[in-house]
N, C-alpha and C positions, 0 to 999 in steps of 0.2 A: 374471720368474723368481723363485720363493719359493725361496731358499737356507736348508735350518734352523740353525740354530744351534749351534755346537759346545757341550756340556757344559765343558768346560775353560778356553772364554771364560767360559761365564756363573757359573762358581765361583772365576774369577780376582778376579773384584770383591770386597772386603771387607762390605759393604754387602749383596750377595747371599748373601754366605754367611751373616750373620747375618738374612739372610731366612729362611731356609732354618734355621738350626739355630731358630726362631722358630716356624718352622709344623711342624716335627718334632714338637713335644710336640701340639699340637692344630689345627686346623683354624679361619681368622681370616680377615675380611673385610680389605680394602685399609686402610679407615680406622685398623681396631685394629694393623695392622701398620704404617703410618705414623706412628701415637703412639706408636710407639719408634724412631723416630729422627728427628733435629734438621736433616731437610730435606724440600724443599716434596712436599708430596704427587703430585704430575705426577712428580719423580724417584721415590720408590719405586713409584708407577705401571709408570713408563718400568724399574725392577728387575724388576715384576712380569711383565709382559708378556715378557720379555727369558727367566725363567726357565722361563714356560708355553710358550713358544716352543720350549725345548731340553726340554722336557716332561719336566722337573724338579718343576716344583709339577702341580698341575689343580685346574681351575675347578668350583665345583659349586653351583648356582644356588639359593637358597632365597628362595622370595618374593623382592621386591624386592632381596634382598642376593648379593650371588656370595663364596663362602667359598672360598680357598685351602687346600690340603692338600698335602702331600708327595706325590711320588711313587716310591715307593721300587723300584719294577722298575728306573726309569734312574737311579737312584743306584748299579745297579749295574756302569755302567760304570764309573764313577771307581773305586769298592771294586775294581774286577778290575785295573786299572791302579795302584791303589796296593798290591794287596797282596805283589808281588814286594818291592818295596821295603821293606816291615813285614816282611816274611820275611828280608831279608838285615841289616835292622840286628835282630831279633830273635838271628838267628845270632849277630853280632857282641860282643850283648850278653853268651851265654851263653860265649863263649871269653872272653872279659874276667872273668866271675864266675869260670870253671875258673882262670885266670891268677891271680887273687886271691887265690883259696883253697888254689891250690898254695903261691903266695910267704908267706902267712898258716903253712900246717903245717911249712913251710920254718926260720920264722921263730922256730916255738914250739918246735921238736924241737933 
């Protein structure tokens, strides 16, 4: 039984998400994403794999080399499942700034 991988496991790892905020700017083979960080190449492998699974990154073959890239369609479930939340401290934030600036005109009058 192939079970896929939850998105929300594979962005709980610290290491993953610096995978990921990594190959956002450009598109990098395993190697060059391994020489940014200070463990053995089979663990950011065993990363890699882990997020092409949850079809987070995708693989795309050039000559001998396979280059990782973002995959930004399934990034948008996490954006849909986080943006409740940016929307209610966003709220929070703007009745705090009204709160402020009443206590501020309060203050000066």
């Amino acid at each position: 039984m192939n079970l896929r991988r939850d998105v929300f496991q594979a962005i709980a790892d610290p290491t993953r998400r610096a995978i990921l905020l990594l190959v956002a700017s450009q598109s990098m083979t395993a190697g060059v994403i391994a020489s940014n960080f200070d463990t053995a190449r089979p663990t950011v492998s065993k990363h890699l794999q882990i997020l092409t699974e949850c079809e987070l990154l995708k693989q795309e073959q050039n000559g001998r080399e396979i280059y990782y890239h973002i995959n930004a369609t399934n990034m948008r479930e996490v954006a849909d499942f986080i943006e409740p939340f940016r929307q209610m401290w966003e709220d929070r934030f703007n009745k705090l700034e009204t709160i402020m600036k009443t206590y501020q005109n309060k203050k000066t009058t």
